[in-house]
C-alpha positions as CSV (number, residue, x, y, z in Angstrom):
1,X,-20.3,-32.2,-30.0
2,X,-23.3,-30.0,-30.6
3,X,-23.7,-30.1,-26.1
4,X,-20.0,-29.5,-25.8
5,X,-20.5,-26.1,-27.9
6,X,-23.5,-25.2,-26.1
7,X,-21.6,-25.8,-22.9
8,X,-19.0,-23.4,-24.4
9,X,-21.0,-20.6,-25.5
10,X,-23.0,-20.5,-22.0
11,X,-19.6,-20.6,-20.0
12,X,-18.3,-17.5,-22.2
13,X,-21.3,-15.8,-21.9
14,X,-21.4,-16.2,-18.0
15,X,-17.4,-14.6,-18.3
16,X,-18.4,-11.7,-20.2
17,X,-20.1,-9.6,-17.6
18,X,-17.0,-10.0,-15.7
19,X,-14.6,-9.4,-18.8
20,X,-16.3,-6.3,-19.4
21,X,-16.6,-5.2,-15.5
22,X,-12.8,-5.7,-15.4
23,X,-12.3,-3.9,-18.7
24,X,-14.8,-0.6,-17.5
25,X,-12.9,-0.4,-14.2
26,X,-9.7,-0.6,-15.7
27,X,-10.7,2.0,-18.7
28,X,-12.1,4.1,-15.9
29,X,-9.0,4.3,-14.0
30,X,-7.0,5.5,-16.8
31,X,-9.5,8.0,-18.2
32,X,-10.0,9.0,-15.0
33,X,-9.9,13.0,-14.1
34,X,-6.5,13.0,-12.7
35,X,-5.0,15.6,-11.1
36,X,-0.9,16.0,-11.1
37,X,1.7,18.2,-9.7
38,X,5.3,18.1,-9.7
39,X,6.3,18.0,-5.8
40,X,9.8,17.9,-6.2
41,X,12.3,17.2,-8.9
42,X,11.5,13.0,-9.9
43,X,8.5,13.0,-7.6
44,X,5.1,13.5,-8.5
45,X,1.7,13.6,-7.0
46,X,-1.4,12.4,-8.7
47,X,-4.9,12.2,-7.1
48,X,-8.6,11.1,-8.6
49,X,-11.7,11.0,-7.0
50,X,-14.1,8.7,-8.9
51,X,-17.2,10.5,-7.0
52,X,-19.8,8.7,-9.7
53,X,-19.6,5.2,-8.3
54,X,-17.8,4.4,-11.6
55,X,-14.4,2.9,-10.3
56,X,-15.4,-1.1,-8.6
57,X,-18.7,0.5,-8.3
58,X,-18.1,2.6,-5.7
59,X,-16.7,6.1,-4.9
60,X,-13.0,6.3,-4.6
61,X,-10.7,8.7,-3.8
62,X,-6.8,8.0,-4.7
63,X,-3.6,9.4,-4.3
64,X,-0.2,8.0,-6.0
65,X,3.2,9.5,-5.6
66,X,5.7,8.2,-8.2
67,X,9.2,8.8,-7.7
68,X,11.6,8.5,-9.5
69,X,14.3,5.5,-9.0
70,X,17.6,8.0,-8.2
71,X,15.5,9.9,-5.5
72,X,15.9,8.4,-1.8
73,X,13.7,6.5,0.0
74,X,13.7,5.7,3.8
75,X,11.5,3.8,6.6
76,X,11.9,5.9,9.9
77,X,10.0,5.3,12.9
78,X,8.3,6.8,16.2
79,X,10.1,8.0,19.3
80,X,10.6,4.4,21.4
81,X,7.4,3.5,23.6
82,X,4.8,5.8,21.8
83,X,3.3,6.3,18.5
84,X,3.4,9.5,15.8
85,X,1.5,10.8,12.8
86,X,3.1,10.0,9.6
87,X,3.1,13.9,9.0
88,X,5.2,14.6,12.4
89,X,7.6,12.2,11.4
90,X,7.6,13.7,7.9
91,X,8.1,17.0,9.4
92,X,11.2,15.6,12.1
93,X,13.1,14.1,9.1
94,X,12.0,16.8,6.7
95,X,10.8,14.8,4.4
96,X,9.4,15.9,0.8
97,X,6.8,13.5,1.3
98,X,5.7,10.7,3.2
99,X,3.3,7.5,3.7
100,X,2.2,5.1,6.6
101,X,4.2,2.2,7.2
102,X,3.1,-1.5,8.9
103,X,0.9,-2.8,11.1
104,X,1.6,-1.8,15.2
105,X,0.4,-2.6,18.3
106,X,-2.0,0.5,18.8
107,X,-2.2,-0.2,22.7
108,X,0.8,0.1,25.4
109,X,3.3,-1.4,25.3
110,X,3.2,0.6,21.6
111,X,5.6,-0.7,18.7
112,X,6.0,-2.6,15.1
113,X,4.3,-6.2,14.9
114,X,6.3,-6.7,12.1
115,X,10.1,-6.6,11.0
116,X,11.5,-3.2,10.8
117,X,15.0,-2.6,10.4
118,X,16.9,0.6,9.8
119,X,20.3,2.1,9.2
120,X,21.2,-1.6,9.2
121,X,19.9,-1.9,13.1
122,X,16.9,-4.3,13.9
123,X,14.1,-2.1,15.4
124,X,10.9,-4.8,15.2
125,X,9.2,-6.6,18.1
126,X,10.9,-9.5,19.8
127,X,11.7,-12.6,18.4
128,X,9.5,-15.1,20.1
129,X,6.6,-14.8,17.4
130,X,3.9,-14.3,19.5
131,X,1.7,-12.3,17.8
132,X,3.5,-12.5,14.5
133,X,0.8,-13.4,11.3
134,X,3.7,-14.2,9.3
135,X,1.4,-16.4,6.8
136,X,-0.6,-12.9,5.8
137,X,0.9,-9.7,6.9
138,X,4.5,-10.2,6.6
139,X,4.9,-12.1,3.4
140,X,7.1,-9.7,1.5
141,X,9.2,-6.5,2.6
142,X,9.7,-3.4,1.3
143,X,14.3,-3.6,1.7
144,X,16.2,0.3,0.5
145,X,19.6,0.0,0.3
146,X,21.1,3.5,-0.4
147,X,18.8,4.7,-3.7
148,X,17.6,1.6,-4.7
149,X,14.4,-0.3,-3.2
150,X,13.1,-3.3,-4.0
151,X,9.5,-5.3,-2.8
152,X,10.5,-8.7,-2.4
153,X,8.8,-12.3,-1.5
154,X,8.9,-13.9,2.4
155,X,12.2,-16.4,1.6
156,X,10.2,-18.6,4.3
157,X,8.1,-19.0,6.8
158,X,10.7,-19.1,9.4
159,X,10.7,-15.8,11.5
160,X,12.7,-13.5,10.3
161,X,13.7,-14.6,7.2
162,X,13.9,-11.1,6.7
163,X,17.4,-12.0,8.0
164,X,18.4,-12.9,4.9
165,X,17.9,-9.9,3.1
166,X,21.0,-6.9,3.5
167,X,19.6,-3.9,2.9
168,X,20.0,-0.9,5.3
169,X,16.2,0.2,5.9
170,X,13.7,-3.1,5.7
171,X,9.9,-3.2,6.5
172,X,7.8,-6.0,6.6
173,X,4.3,-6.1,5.9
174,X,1.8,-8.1,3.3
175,X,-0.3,-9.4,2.1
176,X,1.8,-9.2,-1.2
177,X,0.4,-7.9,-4.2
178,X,2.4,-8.7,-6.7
179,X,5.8,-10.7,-7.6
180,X,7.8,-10.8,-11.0
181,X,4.6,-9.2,-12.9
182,X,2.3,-11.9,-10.9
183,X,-0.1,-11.7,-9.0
184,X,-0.7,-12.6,-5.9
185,X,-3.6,-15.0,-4.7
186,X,-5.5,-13.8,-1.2
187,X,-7.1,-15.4,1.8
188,X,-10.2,-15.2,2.1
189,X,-11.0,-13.5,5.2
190,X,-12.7,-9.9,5.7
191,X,-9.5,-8.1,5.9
192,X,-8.9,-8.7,2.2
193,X,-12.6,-9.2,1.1
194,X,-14.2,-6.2,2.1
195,X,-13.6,-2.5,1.4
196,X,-11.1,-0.6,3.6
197,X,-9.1,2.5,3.2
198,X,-5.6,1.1,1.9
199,X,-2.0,2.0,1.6
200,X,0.7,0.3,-0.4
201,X,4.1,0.5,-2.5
202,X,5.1,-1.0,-5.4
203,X,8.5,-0.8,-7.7
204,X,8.2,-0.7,-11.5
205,X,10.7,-2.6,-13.6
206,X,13.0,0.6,-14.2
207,X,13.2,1.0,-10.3
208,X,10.7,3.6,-10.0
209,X,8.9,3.7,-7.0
210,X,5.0,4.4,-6.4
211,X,3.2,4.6,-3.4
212,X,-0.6,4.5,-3.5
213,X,-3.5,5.4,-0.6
214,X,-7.1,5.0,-1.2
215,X,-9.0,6.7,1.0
216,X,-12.0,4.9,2.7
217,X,-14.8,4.4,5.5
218,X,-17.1,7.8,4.1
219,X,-19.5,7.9,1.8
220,X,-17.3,9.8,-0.8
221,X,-14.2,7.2,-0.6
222,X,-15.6,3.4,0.1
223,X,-12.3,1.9,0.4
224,X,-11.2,-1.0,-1.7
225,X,-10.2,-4.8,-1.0
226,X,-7.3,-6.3,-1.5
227,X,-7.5,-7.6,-5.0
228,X,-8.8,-4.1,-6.1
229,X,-5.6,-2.2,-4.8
230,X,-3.7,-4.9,-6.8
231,X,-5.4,-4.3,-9.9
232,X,-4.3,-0.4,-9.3
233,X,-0.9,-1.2,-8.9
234,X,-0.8,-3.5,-11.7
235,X,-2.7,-0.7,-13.6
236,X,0.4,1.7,-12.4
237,X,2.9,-0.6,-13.8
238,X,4.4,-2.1,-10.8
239,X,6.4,-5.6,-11.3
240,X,6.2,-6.1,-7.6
241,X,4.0,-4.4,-4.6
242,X,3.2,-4.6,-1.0
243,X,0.0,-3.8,0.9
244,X,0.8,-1.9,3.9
245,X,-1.4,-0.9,6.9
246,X,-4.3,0.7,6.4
247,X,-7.2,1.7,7.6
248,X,-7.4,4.9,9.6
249,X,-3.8,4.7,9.8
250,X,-3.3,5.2,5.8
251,X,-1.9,8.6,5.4
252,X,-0.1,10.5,2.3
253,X,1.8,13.9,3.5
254,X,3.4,15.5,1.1
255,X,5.5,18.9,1.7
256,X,4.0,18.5,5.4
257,X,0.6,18.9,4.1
258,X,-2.0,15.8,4.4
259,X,-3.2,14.9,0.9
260,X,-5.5,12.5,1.7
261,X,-8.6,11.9,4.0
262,X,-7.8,9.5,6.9
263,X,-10.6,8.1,8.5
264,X,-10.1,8.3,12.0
265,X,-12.5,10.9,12.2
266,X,-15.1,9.5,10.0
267,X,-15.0,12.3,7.7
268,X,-13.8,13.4,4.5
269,X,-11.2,15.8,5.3
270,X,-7.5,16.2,7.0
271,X,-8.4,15.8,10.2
272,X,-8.2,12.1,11.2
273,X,-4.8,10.9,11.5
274,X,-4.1,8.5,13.4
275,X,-0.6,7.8,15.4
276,X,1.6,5.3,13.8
277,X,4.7,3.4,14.4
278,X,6.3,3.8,11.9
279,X,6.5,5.6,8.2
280,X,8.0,5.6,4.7
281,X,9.7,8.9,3.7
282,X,11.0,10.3,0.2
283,X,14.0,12.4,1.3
């Protein structure tokens, strides 16, 4: 008995650090010097930078939009054949705001590598699967029928299952964060292991809908992995989320104005959007 409680104790001391990391980053988060404005009416903008090191022990700069669940959401994409900024397809549909979308082929012939479907019409890649991940990055969609969005699960690991979901706008992407107020496990490969600038929506259990980018890649935004930008859509209140590209392609405009600091550049400022395929707007 006497070595089973030693046993004990040592394993809960060898938690604790861990416990309490978890515990500061979350507290830190919270507490954080946030920043908010009212964009438009039931959408918001909140940013942070952690520039201490005091957030997974690293700098971090964060943005969140929260909108509220009657205001419209949309996926729209490039012209056909090329590639756009999220904030010239913000501008084109005159959006009040706007994020990044999914993974692309960033080399001609340029499109989606992932399911995309909007105003009910099929707009992704062909259907042969060739250079389809399905096990990783499209294991759950973001689907927006009229003002209501939902992140759901893959139904399979058939190609498009996504088939099986009606909604009018549909984009694919993954890994996904969280289901039902769970939390997704991860691969472990680099993509989701080490730090990167990351972009990703979740929906909270009243329909409210948040979109989050961490900036990344500079000294004053490190970039997060995968189970970090979980933790801060968990934090946010999301019942389910979705990891979307990121990268130098994650971008946040809001009121045509870039909010964020993509990376393309490799500094901290505006300047280094890249061209996407595709985009998520709040109309």
């Amino acid at each position: 008995m006497k070595t089973q409680h030693i046993l004990l104790i040592l394993t809960a001391l060898l938690l604790l650090p861990l416990t309490a990391a978890a515990q500061d980053d979350s507290t830190a988060f919270k507490e954080g010097p946030w920043y908010e404005i009212t964009v438009a009416q039931g959408v918001s903008l909140s940013q942070c930078h952690f520039s201490e090191k005091n957030l997974f022990g690293a700098n971090e700069f964060i943005s969140v939009l929260t909108i509220a669940p009657r205001k419209r959401i949309a996926v729209v994409e490039s012209e056909p054949g090329t590639l756009e900024k999220t904030s010239e397809m913000a501008k084109k549909h005159k959006a009040v705001a706007a994020v990044n979308g999914s993974f692309f082929k960033m080399k001609a012939p340029y499109g989606p590598t992932t399911y995309v479907r909007i105003g009910g019409k099929y707009k992704g890649i062909d259907n042969d699967g060739s250079s389809r991940k399905r096990d990783q990055f499209e294991s759950g969609c973001l689907a927006v029928t009229g003002r209501k969005a939902i992140v759901a699960k893959a139904l399979s690991k058939d190609l498009d299952w996504e088939d099986g979901i009606e909604s009018d706008d549909l984009l694919s992407s993954g890994p996904l964060l969280i289901s039902g107020g769970v939390c997704e496990t991860f691969k472990d490969l680099k993509f989701n292991t080490n730090r990167h600038p990351r972009t990703a929506v979740g929906i909270k259990a009243d329909g409210t809908k948040v979109f989050v980018v961490v900036d990344g890649r500079t000294s004053k935004s490190q970039g997060v992995t995968m189970e970090d930008i979980q933790k801060i859509m968990l934090w946010l209140g999301c019942t389910d989320a979705l990891n979307l590209d990121g990268g130098g392609s994650s971008a946040m405009v809001v009121k045509g104005v870039i909010v964020n600091h993509p990376c393309d550049n490799k500094a901290f400022d505006a300047e280094g959007e890249r061209s996407v395929a595709n985009a998520i707007i709040i109309k």
